[in-house]
C-alpha positions in Angstrom: 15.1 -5.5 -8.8 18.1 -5.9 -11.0 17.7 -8.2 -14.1 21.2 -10.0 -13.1 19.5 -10.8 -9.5 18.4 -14.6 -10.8 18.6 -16.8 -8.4 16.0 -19.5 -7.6 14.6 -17.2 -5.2 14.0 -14.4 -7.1 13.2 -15.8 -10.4 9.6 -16.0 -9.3 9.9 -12.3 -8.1 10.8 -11.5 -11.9 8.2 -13.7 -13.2 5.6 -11.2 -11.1 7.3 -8.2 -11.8 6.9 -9.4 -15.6 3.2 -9.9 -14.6 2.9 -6.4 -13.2 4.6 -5.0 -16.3 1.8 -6.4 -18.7 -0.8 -4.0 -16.8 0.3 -1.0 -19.0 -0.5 -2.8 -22.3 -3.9 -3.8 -20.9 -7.1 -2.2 -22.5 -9.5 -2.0 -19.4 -12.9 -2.2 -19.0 -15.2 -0.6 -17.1 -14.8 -2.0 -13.6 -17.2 -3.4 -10.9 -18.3 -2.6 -7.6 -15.9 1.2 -6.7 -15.8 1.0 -10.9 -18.6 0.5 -12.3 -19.9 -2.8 -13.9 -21.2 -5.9 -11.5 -19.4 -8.7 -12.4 -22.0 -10.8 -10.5 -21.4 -12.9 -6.9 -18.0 -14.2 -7.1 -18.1 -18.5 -6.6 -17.2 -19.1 -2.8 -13.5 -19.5 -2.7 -13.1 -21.4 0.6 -11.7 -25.0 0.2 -13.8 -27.6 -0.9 -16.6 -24.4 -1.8 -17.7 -24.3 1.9 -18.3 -21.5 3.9 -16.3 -20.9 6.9 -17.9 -21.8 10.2 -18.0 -19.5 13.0 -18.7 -19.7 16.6 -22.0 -18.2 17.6 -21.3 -14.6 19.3 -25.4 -13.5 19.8 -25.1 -10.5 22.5 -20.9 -10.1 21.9 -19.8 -6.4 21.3 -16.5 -6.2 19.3 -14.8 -2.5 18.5 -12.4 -2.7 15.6 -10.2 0.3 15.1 -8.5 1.1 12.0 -7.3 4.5 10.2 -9.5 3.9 7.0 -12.1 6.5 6.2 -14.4 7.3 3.2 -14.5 4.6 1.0 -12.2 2.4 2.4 -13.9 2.5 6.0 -17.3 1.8 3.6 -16.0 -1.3 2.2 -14.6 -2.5 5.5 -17.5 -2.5 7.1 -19.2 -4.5 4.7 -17.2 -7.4 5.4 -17.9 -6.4 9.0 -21.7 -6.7 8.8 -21.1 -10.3 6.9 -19.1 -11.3 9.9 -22.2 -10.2 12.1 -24.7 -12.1 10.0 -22.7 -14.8 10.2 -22.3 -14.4 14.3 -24.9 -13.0 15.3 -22.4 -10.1 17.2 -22.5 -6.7 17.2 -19.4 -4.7 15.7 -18.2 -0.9 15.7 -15.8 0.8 13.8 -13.6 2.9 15.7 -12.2 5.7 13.5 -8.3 6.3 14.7 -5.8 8.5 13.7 -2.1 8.1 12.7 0.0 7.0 14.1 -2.4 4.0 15.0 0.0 2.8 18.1 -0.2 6.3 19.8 -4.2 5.8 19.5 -4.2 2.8 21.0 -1.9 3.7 23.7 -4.2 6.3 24.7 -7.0 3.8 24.7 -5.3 1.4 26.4 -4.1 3.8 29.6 -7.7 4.3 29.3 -8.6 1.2 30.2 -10.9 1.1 27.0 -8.8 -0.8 23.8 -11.0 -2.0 20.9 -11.0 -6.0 20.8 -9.3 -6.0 17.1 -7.0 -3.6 15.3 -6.1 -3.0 12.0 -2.4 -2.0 12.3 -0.9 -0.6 8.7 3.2 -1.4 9.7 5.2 -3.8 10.4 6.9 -2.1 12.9 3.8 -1.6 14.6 2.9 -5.0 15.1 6.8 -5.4 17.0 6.1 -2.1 19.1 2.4 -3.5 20.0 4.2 -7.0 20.7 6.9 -5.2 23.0 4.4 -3.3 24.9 2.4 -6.8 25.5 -0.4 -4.9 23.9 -1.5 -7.9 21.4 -2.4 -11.7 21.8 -1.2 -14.2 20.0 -3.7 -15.4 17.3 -5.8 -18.4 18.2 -5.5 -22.1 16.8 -8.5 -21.7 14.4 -6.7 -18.3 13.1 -3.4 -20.0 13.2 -5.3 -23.0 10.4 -6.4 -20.5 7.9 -3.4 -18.8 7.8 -1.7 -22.1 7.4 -4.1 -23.1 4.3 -4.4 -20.0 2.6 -1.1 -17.6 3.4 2.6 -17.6 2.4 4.7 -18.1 5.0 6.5 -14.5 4.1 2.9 -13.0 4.8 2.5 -14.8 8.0 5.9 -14.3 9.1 5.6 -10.4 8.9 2.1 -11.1 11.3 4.7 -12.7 13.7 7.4 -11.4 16.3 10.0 -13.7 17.7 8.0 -16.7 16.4 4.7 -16.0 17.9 2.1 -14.8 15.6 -0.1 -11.8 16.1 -1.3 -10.8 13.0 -3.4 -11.4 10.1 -2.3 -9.4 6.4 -6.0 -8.7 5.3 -5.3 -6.7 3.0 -2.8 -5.6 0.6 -1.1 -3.1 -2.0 1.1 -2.6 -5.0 2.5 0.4 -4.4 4.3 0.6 -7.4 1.9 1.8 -10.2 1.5 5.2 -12.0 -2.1 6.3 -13.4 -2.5 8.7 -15.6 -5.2 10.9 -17.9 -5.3 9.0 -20.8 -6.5 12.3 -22.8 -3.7 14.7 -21.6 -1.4 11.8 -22.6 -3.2 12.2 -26.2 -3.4 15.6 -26.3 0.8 16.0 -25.1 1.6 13.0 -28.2 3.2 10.9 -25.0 3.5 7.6 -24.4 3.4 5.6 -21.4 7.4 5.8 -20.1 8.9 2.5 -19.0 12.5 4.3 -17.7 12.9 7.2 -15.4 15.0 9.1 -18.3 11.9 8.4 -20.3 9.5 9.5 -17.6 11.0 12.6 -16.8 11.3 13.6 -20.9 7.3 12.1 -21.3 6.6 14.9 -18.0 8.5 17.8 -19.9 6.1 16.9 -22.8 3.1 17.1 -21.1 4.3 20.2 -19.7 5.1 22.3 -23.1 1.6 20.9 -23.8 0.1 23.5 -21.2 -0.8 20.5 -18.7 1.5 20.4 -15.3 2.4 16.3 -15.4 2.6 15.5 -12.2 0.3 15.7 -9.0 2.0 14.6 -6.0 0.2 14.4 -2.4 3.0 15.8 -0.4 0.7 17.1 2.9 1.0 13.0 3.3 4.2 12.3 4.3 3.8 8.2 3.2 3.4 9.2 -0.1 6.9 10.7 -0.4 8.5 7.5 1.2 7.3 5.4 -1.5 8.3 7.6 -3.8 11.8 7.3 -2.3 11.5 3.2 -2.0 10.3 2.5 -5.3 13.5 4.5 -7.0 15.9 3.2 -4.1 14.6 -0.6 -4.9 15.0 -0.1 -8.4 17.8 1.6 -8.4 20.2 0.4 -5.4 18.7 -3.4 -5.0 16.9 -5.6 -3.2 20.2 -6.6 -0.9 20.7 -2.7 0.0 17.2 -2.0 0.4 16.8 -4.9 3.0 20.0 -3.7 4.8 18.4 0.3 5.0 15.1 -0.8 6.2 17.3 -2.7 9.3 19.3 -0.2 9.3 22.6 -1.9 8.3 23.4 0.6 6.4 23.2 4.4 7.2 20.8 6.7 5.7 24.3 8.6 4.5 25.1 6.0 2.5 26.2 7.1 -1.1 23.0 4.7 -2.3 20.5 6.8 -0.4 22.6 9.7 -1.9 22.1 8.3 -5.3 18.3 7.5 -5.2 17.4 11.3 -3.4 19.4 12.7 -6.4 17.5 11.0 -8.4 14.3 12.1 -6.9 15.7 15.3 -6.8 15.2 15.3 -10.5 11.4 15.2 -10.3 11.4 18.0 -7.7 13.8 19.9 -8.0 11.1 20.8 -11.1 8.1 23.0 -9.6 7.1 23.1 -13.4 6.1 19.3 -13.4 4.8 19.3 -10.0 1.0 20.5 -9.8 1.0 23.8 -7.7 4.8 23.5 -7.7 6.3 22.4 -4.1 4.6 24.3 -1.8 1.3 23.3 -3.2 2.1 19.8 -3.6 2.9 19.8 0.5 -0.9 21.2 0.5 -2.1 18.1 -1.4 -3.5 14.8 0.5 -3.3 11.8 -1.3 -7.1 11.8 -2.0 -6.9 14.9 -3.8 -3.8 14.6 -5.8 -5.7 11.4 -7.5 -9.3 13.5 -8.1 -7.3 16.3 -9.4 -5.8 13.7 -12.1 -8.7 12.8 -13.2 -11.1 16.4 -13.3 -11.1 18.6 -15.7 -11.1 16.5 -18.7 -7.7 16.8 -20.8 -7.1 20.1 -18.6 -6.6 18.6 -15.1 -4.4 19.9 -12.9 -1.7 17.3 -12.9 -2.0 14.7 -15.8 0.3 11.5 -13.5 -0.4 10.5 -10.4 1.9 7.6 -8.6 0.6 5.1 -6.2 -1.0 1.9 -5.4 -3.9 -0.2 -6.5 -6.0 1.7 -4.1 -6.1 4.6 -6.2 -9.0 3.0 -7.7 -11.3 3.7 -4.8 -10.6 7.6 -5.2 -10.4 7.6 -9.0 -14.0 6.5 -8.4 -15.1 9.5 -6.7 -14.9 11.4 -9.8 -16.1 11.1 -13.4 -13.5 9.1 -15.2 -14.0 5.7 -16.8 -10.7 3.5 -15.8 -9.3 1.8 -19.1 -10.7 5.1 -21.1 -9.8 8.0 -19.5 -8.0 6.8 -16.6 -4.9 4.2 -17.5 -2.2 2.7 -15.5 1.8 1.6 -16.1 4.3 0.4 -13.6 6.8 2.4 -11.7 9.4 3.3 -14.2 12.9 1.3 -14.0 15.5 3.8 -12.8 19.2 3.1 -13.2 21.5 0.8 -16.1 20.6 -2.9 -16.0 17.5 -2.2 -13.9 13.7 -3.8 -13.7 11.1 -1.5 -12.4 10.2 -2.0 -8.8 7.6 -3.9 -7.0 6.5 -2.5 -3.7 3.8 -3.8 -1.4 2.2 -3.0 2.1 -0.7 -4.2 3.8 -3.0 -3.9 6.7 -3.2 -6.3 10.0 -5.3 -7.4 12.0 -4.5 -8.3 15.5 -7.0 -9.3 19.1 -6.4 -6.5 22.1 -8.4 -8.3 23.5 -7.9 -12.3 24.2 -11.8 -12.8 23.7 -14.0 -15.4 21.9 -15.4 -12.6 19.4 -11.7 -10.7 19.0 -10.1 -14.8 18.0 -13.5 -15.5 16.0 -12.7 -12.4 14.2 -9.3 -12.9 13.3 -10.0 -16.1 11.6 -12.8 -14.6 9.9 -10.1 -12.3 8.0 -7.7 -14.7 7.4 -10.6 -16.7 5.3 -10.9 -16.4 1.6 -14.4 -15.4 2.4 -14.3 -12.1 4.0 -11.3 -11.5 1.3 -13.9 -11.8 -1.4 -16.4 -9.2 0.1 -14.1 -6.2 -0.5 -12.2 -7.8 -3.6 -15.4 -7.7 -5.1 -15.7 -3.9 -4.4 -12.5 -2.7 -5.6 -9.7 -0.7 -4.8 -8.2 -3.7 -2.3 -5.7 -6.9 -3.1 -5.3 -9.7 -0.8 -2.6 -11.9 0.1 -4.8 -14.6 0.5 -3.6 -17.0 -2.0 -6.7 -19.6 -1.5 -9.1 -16.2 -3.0 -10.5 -16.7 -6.5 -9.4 -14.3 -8.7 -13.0 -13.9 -10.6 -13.9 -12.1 -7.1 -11.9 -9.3 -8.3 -14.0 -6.7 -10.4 -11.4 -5.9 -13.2 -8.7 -6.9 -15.1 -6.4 -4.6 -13.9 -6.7 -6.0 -10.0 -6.6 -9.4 -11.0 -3.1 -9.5 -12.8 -2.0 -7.3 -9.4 -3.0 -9.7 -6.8 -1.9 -12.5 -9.3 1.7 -11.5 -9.7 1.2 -10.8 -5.5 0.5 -14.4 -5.4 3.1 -15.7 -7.6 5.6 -13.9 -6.2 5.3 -16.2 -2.9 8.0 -15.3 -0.4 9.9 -14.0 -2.7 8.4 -9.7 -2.1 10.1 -6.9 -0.5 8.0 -5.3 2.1 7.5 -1.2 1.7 10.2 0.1 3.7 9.0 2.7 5.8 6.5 0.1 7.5 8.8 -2.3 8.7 10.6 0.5 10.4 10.1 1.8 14.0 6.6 3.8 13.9 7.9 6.7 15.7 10.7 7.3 12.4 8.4 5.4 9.5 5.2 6.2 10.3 4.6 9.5 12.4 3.2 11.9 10.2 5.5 15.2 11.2 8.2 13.7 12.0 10.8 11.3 10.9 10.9 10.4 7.5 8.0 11.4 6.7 9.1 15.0 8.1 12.8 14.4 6.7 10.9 14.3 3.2 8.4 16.5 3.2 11.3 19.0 4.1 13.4 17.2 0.6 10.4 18.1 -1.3 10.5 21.5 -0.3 14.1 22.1 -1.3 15.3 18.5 -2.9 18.9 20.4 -3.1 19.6 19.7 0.4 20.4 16.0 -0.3 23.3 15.8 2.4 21.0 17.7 5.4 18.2 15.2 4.7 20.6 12.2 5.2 21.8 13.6 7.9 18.2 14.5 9.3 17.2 10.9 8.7 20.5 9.2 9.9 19.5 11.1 13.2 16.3 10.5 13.5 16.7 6.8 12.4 19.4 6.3 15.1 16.9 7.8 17.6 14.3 5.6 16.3 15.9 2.1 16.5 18.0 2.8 19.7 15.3 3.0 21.2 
C-alpha cells in the first residue's frame, strides 16, 4: 500500500503493516508445538474465561471435507477430536482435492456431500451459494461471529447479505524466509526493496548458493507472487478494481507488475533448478529444500505465508537460528511493502444439528486456540489470546491481522471465480505457470488471462 494512502481507513492498515515490518528485526526463539518448545496450555480465551457450550450430538456422524494434508490435516483434526469430546459425535475427515467446488459437486450429484466444508476462496463460497449448495449459518454461529469477528471477515463468509461461512483460519501471505547461514555465508542482509532484493539474490548467487526456491508445479504460489508486487506496486484502489475485474488484465498496471516479476524469472540463475525445475517444485518442497543442506541448500529464500512454519518443521532447522523471516519487499517509488491475506471457511452442506453445532464451534476462540497453539495457523478471531500462539513471530502476525480490522485486502486470486483463480491447470494459475516458463511473453499472458478472465466472470 502506498505511504500517501492515509486516510482514516487505512491508517490502521499502515499501523499493521508497520507491525508486520518489525518481524524481520525480531530474534526468534525456538517455537512450540510444529517448532519446538511447549509454551504450556494457553488461558481459555472465551469471554468471561468460559468454555463454549455445545449441544449434545452422542450417536451424530459429521464428514468435514477440506484440501489440507500432512501436517495441516494433523492439526485440524485435533480441534476435531476436541469438538467430539466436547459432543459426544463422531467426525471424519474427508480428504478432497482442488479445486474443492468440483469435489463437492461430484459428491453432491452423488447424493453423498460431507455435512461441513472447508472452502479456501472467496469465490467459492459465491459459486457454492449460487448453486444453493450451502446453508446459511445458524443463530448460535451467527453470535460468535458477532462477538469475536470483524465485520470485513464476516462479510467475506456472506453473499448478498446472508451469511454462509465461518474464516477459521487465516494467512499472511506476504513473508519471505530465508537460511540464515547462506545469508552469512553470501555477507547479505535482509532486503527491504525489490531493487535491494534482486541485488541481495545476485549476491547469494556469486556466493555458489542459487537464492531463490520457488514452487512453481503450484500454480497459487505464482499468483501471490504476482499480488504481492501488483499491491505494492499498483495500489490498493487498482488491486480491488482487477480482482472485480474493473479493469482488464491488459491494463498497463498488470503490465508493469509482470515486468516486474519478469525480473526475478527472467533469471534461471536465481531460481533453484532454473524454470523448468521450479515448475517441478510443490510448495512443500521449495520450503524443505530452503532449509536442508546446511549453508549449501538448494535455494537460500523462499516466499510465502505464515504457514511455512508447519513445513519448515519437517526438517532440521531451528526458526530464529537458522531459519529467519522479513516481509515482502516494497516494489516501486513512494511504496510500503504489501500485506496479503487468505483464509479457510467453513460452511454446513448439510442444514443439520451437528453441521450448525460445528460451525459455531469454529467460530469460538476456543477451537482457534487448539491449532494456534500448534503452529503454522493465524486466526481472524479477534476475541483469541495471543499467549495461545507458540512464538513470537505468529503473534506479531495475527496481531497486526487483528489491528488491521476491516481495513485488509483479501488475496486476489480467491475472491475470483474458482474456475479462473483457483483451478490448478488452468486460468491463472495456468496463465502463470506458462509466464514462469518464458516471463518475456508479458503481452500473450495478459492476453491469456484477459480471456480466460472474461470467460470466467461471464459466466
Amino acid at each position: 500500500m502506498r505511504t500517501t494512502l492515509r486516510t482514516p481507513r487505512t491508517r490502521r492498515a499502515a499501523a499493521a503493516i508497520t507491525t508486520l515490518t518489525a518481524l524481520g528485526a525480531l530474534t526468534l526463539a525456538g517455537c512450540g508445538g510444529a517448532d519446538g518448545t511447549d509454551p504450556g496450555e494457553p488461558p481459555s480465551s472465551s469471554p468471561g474465561g468460559k468454555s463454549l457450550s455445545l449441544p449434545s450430538l452422542k450417536g451424530e456422524k459429521i464428514e468435514v471435507a477440506a484440501v489440507w494434508t500432512g501436517p495441516e490435516q494433523e492439526n485440524f483434526t485435533k480441534v476435531l477430536k476436541e469438538f467430539e469430546k466436547r459432543t459426544g459425535a463422531t467426525v471424519t475427515f474427508v480428504p478432497a482435492q482442488d479445486p474443492i467446488v468440483n469435489f463437492l459437486g461430484t459428491k453432491i450429484a452423488g447424493g453423498s456431500p460431507p455435512d461441513v466444508a472447508m472452502l479456501p476462496q472467496v469465490g467459492a463460497i459465491q459459486q457454492a451459494a449460487a448453486q444453493k449448495w450451502i446453508k446459511p449459518v445458524g443463530p448460535e454461529a451467527k453470535a460468535q461471529l458477532a462477538a469475536h469477528y470483524s465485520k470485513g471477515w464476516q462479510d467475506l463468509g456472506a453473499v448478498d447479505g446472508t451469511q454462509y461461512g465461518v474464516y477459521f483460519k487465516a494467512a499472511n501471505k506476504s513473508l519471505i524466509w530465508y537460511n540464515s547461514a547462506a545469508f552469512e555465508n553470501a555477507g547479505a542482509t535482509e532486503p527491504k526493496t525489490w531493487k535491494d532484493f534482486l541485488s541481495t539474490a545476485e549476491t547469494i548467487s556469486a556466493s555458489g548458493v542459487t537464492p531463490v526456491s520457488v514452487g512453481g508445479a503450484d500454480g497459487w504460489t505464482l499468483t501471490d507472487w504476482f499480488e504481492n508486487i501488483y499491491l505494492s506496486q499498483a495500489g490498493p484502489e487498482k488491486y480491488d478494481q482487477l480482482a472485480k475485474h474493473q479493469i482488464k488484465w491488459t491494463d498497463a498496471s498488470v503490465t508493469r507488475a509482470l515486468t516486474t516479476l519478469g525480473e526475478l524469472f527472467g533469471k534461471p540463475n536465481l531460481l533453484a533448478g532454473g524454470a523448468d525445475g521450479a515448475l517441478q517444485t510443490e510448495f512443500p518442497a521449495s520450503v524443505t529444500q530452503t532449509f536442508t543442506g546446511g549453508d549449501q541448500p538448494k535455494g537460500a529464500m523462499v516466499f510465502e505465508g505464515d504457514f511455512v512454519t508447519v513445513n519448515i518443521a519437517q526438517t532440521s532447522a531451528k526458526i530464529g537460528t537458522d531459519a529467519k523471516v522479513f516481509p515482502f519487499p516494497a516494489v516501486g517509488e513512494g511504496a510500503e511493502s504489501p500485506v496479503v491475506t487468505a483464509g479457510d471457511a467453513a460452511v454446513a452442506l448439510k442444514d443439520t444439528k451437528g453441521a450448525q453445532a460445528l460451525l459455531t464451534f469454529l467460530a469460538s476462540p476456543d477451537a482457534a486456540a487448539i491449532w494456534a497453539k500448534a503452529g503454522g495457523f493465524i486466526s481472524p478471531n479477534k476475541s483469541l489470546d495471543p499467549a495461545a500462539y507458540p512464538n513470537d513471530v505468529q503473534r506479531e502476525i495475527a496481531k497486526a491481522l487483528i489491528a488491521a480490522g476491516d481495513d485488509f485486502r483479501f488475496d486476489m486470486s480467491d475472491q475470483m471465480p474458482q474456475s479462473f483463480g483457483g483451478t490448478p491447470g488452468k486460468g491463472e494459475w495456468k496463465a502463470l505457470q506458462d509466464f514462469l516458463k518464458n516471463p518475456k511473453d508479458i503481452a500473450g499472458t495478459q492476453a491469456r488471462l484477459e480471456a480466460d478472465a472474461a470467460k470466467a466472470y461471464k459466466s
